[in-house]
N, C-alpha and C positions, 0 to 999 in steps of 0.2 A: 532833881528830876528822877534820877537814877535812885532815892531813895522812895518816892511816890510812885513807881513801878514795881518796886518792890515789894510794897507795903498792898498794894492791887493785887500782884499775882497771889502774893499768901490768901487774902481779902479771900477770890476767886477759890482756889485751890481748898481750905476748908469749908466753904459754902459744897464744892464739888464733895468731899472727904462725910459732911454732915448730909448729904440729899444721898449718898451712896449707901450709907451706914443704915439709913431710916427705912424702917422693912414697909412693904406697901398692904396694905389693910385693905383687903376686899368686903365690903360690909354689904351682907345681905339683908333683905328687906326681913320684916318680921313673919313666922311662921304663920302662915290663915290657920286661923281657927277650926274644928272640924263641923261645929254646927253650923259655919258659914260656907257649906257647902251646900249647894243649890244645884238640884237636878231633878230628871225625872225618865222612866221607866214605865211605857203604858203601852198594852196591845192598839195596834188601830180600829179604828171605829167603824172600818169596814171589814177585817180581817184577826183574827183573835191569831193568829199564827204570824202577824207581823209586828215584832217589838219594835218601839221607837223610845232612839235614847235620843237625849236631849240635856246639854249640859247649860246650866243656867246661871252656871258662878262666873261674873267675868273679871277679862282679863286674865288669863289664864289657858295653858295649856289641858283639855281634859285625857285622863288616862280609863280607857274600858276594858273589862274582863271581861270577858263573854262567855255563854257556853260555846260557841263556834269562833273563838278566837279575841285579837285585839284591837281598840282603836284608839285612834286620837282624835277624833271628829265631832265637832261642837253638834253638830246634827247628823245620826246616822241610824239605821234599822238592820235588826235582826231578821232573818227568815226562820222561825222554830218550824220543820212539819209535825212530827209526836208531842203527844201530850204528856208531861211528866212537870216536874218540881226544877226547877233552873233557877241555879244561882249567877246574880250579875255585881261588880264593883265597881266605884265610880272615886278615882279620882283626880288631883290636879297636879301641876307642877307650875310652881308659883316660884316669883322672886324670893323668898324665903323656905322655900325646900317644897318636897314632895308629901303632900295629906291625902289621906286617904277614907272615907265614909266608911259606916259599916254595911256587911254585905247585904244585897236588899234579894230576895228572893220572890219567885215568883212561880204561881202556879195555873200550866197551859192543860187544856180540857180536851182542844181539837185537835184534828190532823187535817195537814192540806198536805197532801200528795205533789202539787204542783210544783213542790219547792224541792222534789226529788225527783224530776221526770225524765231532765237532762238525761240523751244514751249515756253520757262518761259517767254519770252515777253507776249504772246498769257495768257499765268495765269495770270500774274503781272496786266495787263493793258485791257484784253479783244482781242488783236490786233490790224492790221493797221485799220484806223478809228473807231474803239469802244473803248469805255472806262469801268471804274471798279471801283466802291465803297467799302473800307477798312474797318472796326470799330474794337475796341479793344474787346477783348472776356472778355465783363462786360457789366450788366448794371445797372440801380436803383435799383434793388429788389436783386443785387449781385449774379447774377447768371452767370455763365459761361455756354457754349455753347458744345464748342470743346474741348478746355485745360485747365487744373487744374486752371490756375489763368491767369490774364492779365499781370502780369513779372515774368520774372527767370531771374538766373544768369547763368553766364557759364565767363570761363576764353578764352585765345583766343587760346589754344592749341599750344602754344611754348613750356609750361611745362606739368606734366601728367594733361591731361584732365580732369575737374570736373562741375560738373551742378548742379544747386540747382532750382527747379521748383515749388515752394511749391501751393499746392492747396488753394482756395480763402479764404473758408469757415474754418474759425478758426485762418486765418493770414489776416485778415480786416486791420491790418496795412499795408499791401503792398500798398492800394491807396483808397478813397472812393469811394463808389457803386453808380456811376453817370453817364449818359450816354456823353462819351468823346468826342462825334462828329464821324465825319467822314474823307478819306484818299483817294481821287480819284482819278486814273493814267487815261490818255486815251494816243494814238496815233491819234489825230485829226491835223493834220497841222505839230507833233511834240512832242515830248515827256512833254506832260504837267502834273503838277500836283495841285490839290487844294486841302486844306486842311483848314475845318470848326472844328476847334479847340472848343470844348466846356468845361465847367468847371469854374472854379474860375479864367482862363488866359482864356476868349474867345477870338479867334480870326479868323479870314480869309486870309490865305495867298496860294498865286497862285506865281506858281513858275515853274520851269522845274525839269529832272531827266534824270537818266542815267542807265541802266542794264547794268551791264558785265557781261554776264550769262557765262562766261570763267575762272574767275576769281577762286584762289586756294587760302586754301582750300573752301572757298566759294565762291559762287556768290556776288555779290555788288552791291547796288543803289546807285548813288550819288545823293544829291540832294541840288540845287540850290537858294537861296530868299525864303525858305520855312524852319520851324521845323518841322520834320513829328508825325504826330499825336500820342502823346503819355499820360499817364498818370499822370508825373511830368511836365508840360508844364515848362519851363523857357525862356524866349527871350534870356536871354543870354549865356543859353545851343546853342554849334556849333554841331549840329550832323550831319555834312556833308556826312560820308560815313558809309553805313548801311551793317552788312553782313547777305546776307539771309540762315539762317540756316536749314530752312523747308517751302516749297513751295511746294502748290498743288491747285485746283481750288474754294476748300470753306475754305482755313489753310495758313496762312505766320507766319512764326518766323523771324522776325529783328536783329541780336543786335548791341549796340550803344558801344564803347570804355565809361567805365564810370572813369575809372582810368587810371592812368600811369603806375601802377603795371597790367596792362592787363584783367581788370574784364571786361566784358561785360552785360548793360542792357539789357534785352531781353524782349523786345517787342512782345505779341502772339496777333494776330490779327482774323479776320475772315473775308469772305466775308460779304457785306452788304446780298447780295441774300439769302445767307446760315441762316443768323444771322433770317433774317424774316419769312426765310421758315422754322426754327426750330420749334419744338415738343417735350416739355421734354418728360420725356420717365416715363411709373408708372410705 
């Protein structure tokens, strides 16, 4: 008996020994093909300024490049006001990896105004044909303007609510007292934007944008071939879609998704006008 318990626990023991040893094989499905991508891109048939995308591969996650940002929506529409040349990309992320279509272009004739009429356009950007100079509320001699400091945090309000704002003077670790450039929107031909990045990451990037001044709980910029000017500059920070938290004609608050767990960078900005027309106060 005592030899039959024996001969069991071994039995037991390299069954354990061979299933522990054996490495686990994740096996993905096969790569889709890229002519097996199915989709479609077409003004509306009432509206030559409203793009409708439409993903038509199934099964399948769809991935969209926009001129005015990103999505993942089997069914969703563009608002273009200007008429210009806009490039769009369509693709998926399937059991077998991520394909992608080539870029399908497209060219808009009209302008509808309607799609820019919102006042916070008119704050964000100046309005139709003017534009608006940004700068972060700092600058060398570390002084703020308007807001406690040039970041806060804040969560995104899935859970209870919390904000951390801290004032500059005495948290000199949030960023150095350096003048970070500049953040320009206009409506000249189209939603553009440039951005003169200064700092230890100088740079110059001109790019487009997008307001959803609709959007819940906040409003939203998207923004295009640009990082918007901030105080951690990194090229390989994506901060595609911005929520505006406070908007008014000398005051913006941003914030950036900085985590998975839902923290947001907040971004406090000011006008340039404002920023030069200030007066500390004795």
């Amino acid at each position: 008996m005592k030899n039959s318990f024996k001969i069991l626990v071994a039995f037991f023991g390299l069954a354990l020994l061979f299933s522990a040893c054996t490495p686990n094989v994740n096996e993905l499905g096969p790569l889709m093909a890229k002519n097996a991508l199915k989709f479609s891109i077409t003004p509306s048939a009432t509206d030559s300024n409203l793009i409708i995308l439409k993903s038509l591969t199934p099964g399948v996650t769809p991935q969209w490049v926009t001129p005015l940002g990103l999505s993942t929506r089997v069914l969703d529409s563009v608002k273009i006001a200007f008429p210009g040349t806009y490039k769009f990309v369509y693709g998926v992320e399937s059991a077998g990896g991520f394909v992608q279509a080539d870029t399908f272009t497209l060219v808009i004739k009209t302008t509808n105004l309607n799609y820019v009429s919102d006042p916070k356009w008119t704050l964000l950007c100046g309005g139709v044909g003017n534009k608006k100079t940004w700068v972060l509320d700092i600058d060398s001699l570390g002084q703020t303007k308007y807001w406690p400091g040039p970041i806060g945090y804040q969560n995104d309000l899935t859970v209870a609510p919390w904000t951390y704002f801290p004032t500059y003077k005495g948290n000199e670790w949030l960023c150095p007292a350096i003048d970070y450039g500049t953040m320009t929107f206009n409506l000249q031909g189209g939603p553009n934007v440039i951005i003169n990045q200064l700092g230890p990451a100088a740079a110059v990037l001109t790019g487009t944008y997008f307001l959803d001044a609709t959007a819940q709980p906040f409003p939203t910029v998207s923004f295009s071939n640009v990082i918007p000017l901030n105080p951690n500059y990194n090229a390989s920070e994506i901060w595609s879609t911005g929520h505006i938290l406070f908007l008014s004609d000398n005051a913006m608050e941003i914030g950036f998704e900085a985590t998975k767990g839902g923290e947001w960078d907040v971004f406090c900005y000011i006008s340039k006008a404002y920023s030069d027309s200030w007066v500390p106060s004795k």
